[in-house]
C-alpha positions in Angstrom: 0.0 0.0 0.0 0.9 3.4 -0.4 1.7 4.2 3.1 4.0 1.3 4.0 1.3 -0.9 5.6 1.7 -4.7 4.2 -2.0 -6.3 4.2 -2.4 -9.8 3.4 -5.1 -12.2 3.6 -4.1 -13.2 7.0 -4.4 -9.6 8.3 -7.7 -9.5 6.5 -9.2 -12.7 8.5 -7.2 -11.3 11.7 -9.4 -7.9 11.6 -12.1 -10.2 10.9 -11.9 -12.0 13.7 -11.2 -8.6 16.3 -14.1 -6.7 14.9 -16.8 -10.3 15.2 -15.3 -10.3 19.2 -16.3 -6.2 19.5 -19.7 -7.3 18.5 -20.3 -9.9 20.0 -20.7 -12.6 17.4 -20.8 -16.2 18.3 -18.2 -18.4 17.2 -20.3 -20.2 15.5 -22.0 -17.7 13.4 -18.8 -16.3 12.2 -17.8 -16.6 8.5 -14.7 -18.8 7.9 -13.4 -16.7 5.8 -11.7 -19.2 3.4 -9.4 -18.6 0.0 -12.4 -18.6 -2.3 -14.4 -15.4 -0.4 -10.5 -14.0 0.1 -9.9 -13.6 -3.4 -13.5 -12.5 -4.8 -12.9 -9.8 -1.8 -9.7 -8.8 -3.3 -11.5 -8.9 -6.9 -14.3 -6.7 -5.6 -12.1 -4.1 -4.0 -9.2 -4.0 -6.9 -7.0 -5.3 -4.3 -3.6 -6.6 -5.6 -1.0 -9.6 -4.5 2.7 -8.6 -4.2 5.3 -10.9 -4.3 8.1 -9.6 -1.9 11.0 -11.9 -2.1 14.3 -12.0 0.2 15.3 -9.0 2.0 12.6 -6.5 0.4 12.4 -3.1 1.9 13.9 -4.1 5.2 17.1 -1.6 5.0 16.5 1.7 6.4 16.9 3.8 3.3 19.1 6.7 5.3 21.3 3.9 6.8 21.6 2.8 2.8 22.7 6.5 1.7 25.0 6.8 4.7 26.8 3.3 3.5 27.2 4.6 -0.2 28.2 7.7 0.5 31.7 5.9 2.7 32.0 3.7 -0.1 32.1 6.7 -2.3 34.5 8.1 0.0 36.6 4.7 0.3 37.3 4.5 -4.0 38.6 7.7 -3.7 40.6 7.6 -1.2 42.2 4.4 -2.5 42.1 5.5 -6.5 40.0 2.6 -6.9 39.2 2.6 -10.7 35.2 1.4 -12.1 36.6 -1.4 -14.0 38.2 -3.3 -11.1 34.8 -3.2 -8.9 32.6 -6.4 -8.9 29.0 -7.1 -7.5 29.1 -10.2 -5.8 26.1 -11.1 -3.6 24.1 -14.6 -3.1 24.7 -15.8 -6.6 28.5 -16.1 -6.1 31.5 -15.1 -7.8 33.1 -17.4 -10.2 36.2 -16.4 -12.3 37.2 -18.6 -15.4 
């Protein structure tokens, strides 16, 4: 969502089930809720399913600017040239 808030389906039945207890309604005239009424719901409401994989959005983005702006600093301070720089994360590094 816009402002940062992730909403999935199990945030949908959680609210659900917290506004059925503030009224009162018995647990056994509560709707289950299931996959089917979940994703007319979503249809209904143009609601839309994100995939967020790995580490998404979990670095602070001033912490990120901080660390690029001493890695700036670093190259220069060691004349470190473009060409000699590699990006090497979870995929590895293999040189032939």
């Amino acid at each position: 969502m816009s402002d940062g808030i992730l909403l999935t389906g199990e945030v949908l039945r959680q609210k659900w089930t917290s506004f059925a207890d503030q009224l009162g309604v018995p647990k056994d005239d509560r709707l289950t809720l299931s996959n089917g009424w979940l994703d007319r719901y979503k249809a209904r409401n143009h609601l839309k399913e994100f995939k967020r994989h790995g580490e998404a959005a979990s670095a602070s983005l001033e912490v990120v600017d901080g660390e690029r702006q001493r890695i700036q600093e670093l190259l220069a301070t060691y004349n470190v040239e473009l060409r000699d720089l590699f990006n090497v994360d979870e995929t590895g590094f293999f040189y032939a």
